[in-house]
VEXFISE-507026 format. One record per residue (C-alpha): residue number from 1; y, x, z; residue in three letters. Coordinates in Angstrom, 3 decimals. Layout:
% VEXFISE-507026
{NUM, {Y, X, Z}, "ALA"}
...
This chain:
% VEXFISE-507026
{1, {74.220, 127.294, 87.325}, "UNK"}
{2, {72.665, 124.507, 88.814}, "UNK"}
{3, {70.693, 126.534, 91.144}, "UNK"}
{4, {74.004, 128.474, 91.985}, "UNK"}
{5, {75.402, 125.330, 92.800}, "UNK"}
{6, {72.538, 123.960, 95.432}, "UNK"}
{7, {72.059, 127.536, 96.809}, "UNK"}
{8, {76.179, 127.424, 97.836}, "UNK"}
{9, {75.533, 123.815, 99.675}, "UNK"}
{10, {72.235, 124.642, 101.232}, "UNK"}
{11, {74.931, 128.039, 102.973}, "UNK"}
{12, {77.263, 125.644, 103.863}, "UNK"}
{13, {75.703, 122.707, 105.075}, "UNK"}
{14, {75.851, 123.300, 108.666}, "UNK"}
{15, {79.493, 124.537, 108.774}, "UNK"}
{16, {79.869, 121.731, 107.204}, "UNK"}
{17, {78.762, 119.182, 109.615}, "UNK"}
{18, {80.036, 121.468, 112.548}, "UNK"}
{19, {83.672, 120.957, 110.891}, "UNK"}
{20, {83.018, 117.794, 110.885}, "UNK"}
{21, {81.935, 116.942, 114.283}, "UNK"}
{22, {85.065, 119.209, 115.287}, "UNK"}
{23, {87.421, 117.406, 113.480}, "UNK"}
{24, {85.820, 113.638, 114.106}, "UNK"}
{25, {86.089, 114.773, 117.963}, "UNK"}
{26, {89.574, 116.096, 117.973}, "UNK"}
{27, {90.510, 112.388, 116.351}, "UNK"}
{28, {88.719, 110.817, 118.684}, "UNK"}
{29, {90.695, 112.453, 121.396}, "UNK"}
{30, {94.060, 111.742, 119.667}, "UNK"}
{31, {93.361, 107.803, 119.259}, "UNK"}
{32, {92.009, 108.046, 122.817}, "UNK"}
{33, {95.577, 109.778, 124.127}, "UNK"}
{34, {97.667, 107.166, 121.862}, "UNK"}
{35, {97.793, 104.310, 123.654}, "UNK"}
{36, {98.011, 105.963, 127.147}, "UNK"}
{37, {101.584, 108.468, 125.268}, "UNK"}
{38, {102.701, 104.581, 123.948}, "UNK"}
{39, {103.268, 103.593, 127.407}, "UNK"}
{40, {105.501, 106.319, 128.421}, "UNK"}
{41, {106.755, 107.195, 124.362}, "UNK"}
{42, {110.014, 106.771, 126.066}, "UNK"}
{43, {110.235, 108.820, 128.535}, "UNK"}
{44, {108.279, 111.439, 126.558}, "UNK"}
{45, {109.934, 111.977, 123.300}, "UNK"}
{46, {113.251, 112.160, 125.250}, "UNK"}
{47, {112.001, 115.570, 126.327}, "UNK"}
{48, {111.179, 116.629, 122.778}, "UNK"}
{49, {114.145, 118.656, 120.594}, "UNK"}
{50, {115.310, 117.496, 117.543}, "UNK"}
{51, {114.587, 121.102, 115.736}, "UNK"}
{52, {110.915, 121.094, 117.715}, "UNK"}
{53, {110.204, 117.658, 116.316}, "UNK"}
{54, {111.476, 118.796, 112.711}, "UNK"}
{55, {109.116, 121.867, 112.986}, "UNK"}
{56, {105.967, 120.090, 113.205}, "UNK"}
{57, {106.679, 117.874, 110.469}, "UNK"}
{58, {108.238, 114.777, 112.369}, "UNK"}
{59, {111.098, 112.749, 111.262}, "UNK"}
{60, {113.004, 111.825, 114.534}, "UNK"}
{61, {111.719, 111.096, 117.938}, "UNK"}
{62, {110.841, 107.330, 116.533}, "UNK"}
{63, {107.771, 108.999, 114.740}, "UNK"}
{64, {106.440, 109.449, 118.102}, "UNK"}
{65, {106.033, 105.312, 118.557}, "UNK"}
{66, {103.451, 104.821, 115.689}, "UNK"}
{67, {100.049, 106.259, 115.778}, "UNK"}
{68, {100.725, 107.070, 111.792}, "UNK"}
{69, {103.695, 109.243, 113.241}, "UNK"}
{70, {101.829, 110.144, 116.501}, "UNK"}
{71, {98.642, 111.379, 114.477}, "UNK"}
{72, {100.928, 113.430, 111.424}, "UNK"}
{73, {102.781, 115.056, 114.575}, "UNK"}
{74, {100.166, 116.532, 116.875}, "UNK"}
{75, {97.299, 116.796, 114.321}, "UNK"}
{76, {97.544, 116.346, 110.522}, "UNK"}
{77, {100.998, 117.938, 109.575}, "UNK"}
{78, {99.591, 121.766, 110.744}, "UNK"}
{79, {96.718, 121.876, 112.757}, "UNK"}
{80, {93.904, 119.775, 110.403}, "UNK"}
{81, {95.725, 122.090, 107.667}, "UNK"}
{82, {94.661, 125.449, 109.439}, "UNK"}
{83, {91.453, 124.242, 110.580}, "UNK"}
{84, {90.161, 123.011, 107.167}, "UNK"}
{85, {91.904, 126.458, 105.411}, "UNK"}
{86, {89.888, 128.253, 107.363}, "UNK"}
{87, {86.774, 126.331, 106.535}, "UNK"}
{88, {88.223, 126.905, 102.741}, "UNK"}
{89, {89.374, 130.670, 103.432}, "UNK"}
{90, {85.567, 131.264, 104.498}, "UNK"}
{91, {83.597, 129.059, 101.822}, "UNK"}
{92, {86.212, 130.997, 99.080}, "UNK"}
{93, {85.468, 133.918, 100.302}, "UNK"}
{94, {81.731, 133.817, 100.254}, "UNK"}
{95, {81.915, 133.216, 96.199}, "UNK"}
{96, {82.804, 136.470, 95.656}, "UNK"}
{97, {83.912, 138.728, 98.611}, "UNK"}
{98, {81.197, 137.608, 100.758}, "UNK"}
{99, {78.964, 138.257, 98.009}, "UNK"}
{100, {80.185, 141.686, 97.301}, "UNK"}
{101, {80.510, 142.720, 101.119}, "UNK"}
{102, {76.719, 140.973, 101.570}, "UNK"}
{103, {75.449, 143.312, 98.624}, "UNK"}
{104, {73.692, 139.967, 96.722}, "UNK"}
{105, {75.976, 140.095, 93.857}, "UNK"}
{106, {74.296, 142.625, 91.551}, "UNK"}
{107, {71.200, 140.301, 92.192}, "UNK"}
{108, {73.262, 136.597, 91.539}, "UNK"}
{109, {74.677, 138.221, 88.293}, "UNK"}
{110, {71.371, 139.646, 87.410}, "UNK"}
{111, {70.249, 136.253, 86.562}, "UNK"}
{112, {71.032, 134.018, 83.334}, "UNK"}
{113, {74.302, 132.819, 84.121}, "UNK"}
{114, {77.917, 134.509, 83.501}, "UNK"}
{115, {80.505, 135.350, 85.581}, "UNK"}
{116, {82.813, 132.381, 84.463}, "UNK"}
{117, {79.892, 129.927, 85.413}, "UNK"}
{118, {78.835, 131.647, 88.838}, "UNK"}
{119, {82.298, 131.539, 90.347}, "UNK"}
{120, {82.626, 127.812, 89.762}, "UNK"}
{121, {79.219, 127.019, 90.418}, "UNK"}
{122, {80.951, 128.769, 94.018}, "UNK"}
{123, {83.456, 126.727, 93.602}, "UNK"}
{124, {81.808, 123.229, 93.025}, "UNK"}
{125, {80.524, 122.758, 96.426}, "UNK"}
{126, {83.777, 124.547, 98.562}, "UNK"}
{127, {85.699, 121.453, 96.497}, "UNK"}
{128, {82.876, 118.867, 97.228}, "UNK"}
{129, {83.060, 119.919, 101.152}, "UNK"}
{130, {86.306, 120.149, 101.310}, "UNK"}
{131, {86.507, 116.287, 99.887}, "UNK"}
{132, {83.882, 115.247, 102.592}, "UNK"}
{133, {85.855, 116.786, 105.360}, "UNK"}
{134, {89.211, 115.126, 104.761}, "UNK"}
{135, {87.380, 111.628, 104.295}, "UNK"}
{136, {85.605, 112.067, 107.187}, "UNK"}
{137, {88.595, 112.294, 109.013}, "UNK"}
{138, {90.077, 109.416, 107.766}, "UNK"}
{139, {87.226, 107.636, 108.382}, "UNK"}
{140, {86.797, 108.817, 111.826}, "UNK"}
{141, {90.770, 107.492, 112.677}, "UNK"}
{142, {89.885, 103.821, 110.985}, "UNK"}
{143, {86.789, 103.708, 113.249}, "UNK"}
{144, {88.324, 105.065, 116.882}, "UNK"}
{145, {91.446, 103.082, 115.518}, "UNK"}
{146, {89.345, 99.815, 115.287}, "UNK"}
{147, {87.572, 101.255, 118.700}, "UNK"}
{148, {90.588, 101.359, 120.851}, "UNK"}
{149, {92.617, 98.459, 118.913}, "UNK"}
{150, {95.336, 100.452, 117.592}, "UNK"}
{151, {96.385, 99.286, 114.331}, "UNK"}
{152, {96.825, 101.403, 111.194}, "UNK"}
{153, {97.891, 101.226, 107.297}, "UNK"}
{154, {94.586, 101.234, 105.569}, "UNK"}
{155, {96.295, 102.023, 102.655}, "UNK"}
{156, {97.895, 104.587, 104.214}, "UNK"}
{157, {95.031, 106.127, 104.682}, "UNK"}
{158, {93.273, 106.213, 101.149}, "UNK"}
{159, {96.641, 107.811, 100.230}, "UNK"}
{160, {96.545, 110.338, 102.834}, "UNK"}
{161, {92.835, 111.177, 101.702}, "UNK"}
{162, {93.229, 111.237, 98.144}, "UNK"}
{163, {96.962, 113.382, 98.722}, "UNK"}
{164, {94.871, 115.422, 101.411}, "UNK"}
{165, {92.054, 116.128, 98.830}, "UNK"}
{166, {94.154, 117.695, 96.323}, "UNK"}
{167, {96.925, 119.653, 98.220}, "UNK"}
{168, {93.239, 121.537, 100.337}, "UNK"}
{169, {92.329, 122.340, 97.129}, "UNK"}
{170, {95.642, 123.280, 96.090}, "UNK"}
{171, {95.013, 125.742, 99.422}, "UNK"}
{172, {91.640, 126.764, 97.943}, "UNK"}
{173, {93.066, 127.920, 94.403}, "UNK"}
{174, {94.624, 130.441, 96.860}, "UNK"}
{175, {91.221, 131.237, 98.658}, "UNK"}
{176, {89.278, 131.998, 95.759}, "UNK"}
{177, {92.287, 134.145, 94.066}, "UNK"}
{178, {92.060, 136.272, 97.157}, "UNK"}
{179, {88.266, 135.963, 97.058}, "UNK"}
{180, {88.795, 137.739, 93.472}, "UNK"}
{181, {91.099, 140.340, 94.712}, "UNK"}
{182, {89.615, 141.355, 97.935}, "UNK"}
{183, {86.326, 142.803, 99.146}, "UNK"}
{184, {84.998, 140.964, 102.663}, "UNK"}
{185, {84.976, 137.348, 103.559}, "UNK"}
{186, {86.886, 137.789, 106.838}, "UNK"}
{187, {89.741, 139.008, 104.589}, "UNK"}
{188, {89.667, 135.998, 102.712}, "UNK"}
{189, {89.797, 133.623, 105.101}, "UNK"}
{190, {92.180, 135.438, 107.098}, "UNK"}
{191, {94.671, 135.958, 104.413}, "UNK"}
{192, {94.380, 132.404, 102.856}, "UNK"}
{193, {95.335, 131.023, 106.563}, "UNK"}
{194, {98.358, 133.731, 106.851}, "UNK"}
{195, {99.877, 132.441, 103.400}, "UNK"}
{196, {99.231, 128.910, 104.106}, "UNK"}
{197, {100.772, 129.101, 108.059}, "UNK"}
{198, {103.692, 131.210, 106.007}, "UNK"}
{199, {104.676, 128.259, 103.922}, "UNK"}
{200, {104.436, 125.877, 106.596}, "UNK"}
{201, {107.175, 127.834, 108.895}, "UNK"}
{202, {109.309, 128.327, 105.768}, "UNK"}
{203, {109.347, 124.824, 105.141}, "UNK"}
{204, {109.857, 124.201, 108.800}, "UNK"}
{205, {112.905, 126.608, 108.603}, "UNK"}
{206, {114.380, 124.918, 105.709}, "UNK"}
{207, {114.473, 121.340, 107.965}, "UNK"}
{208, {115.970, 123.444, 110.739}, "UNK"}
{209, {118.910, 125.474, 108.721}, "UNK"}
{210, {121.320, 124.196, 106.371}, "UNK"}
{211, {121.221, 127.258, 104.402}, "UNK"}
{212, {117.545, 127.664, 103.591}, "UNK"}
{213, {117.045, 123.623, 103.029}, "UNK"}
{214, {117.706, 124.199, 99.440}, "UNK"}
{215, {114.854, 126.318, 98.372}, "UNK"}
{216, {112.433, 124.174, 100.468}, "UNK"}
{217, {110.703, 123.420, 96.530}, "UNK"}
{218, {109.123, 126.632, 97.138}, "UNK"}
{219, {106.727, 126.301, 99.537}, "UNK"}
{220, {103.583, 124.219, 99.438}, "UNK"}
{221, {104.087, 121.666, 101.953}, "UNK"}
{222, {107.532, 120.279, 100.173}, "UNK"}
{223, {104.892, 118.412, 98.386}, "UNK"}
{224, {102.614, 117.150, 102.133}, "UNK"}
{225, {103.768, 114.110, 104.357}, "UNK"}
{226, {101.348, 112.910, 106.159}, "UNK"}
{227, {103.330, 110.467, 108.138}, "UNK"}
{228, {105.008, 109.390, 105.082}, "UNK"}
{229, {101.383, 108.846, 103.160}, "UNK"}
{230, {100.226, 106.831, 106.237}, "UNK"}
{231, {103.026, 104.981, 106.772}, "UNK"}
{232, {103.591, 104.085, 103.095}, "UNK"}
{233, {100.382, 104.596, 101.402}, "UNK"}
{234, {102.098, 105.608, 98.448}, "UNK"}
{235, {101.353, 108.578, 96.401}, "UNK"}
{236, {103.337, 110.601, 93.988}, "UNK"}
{237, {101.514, 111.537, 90.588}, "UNK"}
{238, {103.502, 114.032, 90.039}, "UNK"}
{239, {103.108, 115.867, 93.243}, "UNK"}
{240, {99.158, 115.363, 92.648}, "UNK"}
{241, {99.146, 116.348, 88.766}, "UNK"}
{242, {101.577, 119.230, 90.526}, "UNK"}
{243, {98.777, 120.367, 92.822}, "UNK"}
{244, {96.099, 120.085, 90.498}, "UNK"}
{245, {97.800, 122.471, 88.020}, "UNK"}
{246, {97.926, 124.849, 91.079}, "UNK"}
{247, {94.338, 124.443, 91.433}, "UNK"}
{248, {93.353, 125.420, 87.631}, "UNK"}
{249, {95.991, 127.866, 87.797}, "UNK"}
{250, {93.891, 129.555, 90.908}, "UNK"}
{251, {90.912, 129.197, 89.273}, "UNK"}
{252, {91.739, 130.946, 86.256}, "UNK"}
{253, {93.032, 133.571, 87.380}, "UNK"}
{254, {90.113, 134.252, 89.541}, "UNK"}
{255, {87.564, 134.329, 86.767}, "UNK"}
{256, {90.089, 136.464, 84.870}, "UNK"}
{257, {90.047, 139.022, 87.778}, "UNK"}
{258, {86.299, 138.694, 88.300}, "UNK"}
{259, {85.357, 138.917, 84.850}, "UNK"}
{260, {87.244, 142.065, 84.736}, "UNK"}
{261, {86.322, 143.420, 88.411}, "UNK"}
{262, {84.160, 146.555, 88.175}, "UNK"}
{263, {81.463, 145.740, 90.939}, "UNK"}
């Protein structure tokens, strides 16, 4: 297992530090741009609707006048979201669709270790990167923060990674249930990033109409705030035992399906 386990790091040790550098550069850029938007916040979120605001997570056009409410809007609320799914879609996928589209499987399972043990030993690392990534991005906005003298909640932003952690691999129970299911990587990550952009326009859609904004318990991101985490720097244990249920839930099922998969 252990083997299993250092193979699946040593395969994604360069996407990982590629996600990384992409995701430490595209902070940089927004803690760069923050001071320069404070100056004309004004005059800028004037121009921004209500319901356009509301879709990408924002509270009101005074979320636009804190880098905590600057940072959830244009970056963390959707687009660190998709960008680290896909990174999750494609490490999921490589556990056991990958595997089976690659042909290596017969020869991974022809070794001492069972099914049950060789998809988490898949598992372990996609969890581990997926950890690394989100702190690296919170690490990256406390140093280009301190850089360009804006000033943050630290707290907020231990709560956004720990919250962060666990709602990605919330997102990754999904990954590696498709990675059961289906039979090419590609798939994987493709479909885990269709469900996951799915929730987030349902929940956007429940902000915008009356109608729909009780059923908004439904989708994933009822449970993400990034603004709110940064702001506050409080975190609900019942939204993270919540996601971790999701989590075991995913992983179960997987080894259900691939203990039962005819390969």
């Amino acid at each position: 297992m252990i083997n299993v386990i250092t193979q699946k790091f040593k395969e994604q040790f360069l996407a990982t530090i590629y996600y990384v550098a992409g995701l430490c550069a595209y902070v940089w850029l927004m803690v760069w741009a923050f001071p320069i938007f404070a100056r004309v916040k004004d005059q800028v979120a004037s121009q921004y609707p209500q319901q356009l605001l509301k879709f990408f997570g924002a509270s009101g056009n005074g979320s636009l006048s804190t880098i905590e409410g600057f940072l959830s809007l244009e970056f963390l609320s959707l687009f660190f979201i998709l960008i680290v799914g896909f990174y999750i879609g494609s490490s999921a996928g490589s556990v056991v669709a990958g595997s089976i589209e690659k042909k290596t499987i017969d020869f991974d399972l022809s070794q001492p270790i069972s099914r049950t043990k060789y998809l988490l030993a898949g598992a372990v690392p996609s969890l581990i990167n997926t950890f690394i990534l989100t702190i690296s991005t919170a690490l990256s906005i406390l140093l280009f923060c301190a850089i360009y003298n804006v000033n943050i909640n630290h707290k907020g932003l231990v709560a956004f990674t720990v919250f962060g952690t666990f709602f990605l691999w919330a997102i990754f129970a999904i990954a590696i249930f498709l990675s059961s299911l289906l039979k090419t990587k590609i798939s994987v990550a493709s479909g885990t990033i269709m469900i996951t952009m799915a929730f987030y326009i349902f929940t956007a859609l429940t902000k915008i109409i009356d109608k729909l904004e009780r059923y908004n318990k439904l989708s994933l991101f009822y449970l993400y705030d990034p603004q709110d985490l940064l702001q506050t720097g409080h975190i609900n244990r019942n939204q993270i035992l919540i996601l971790f249920i999701i989590l075991i839930i995913g992983l179960t099922s997987s080894i259900i399906i691939f203990n039962k998969k005819d390969i």
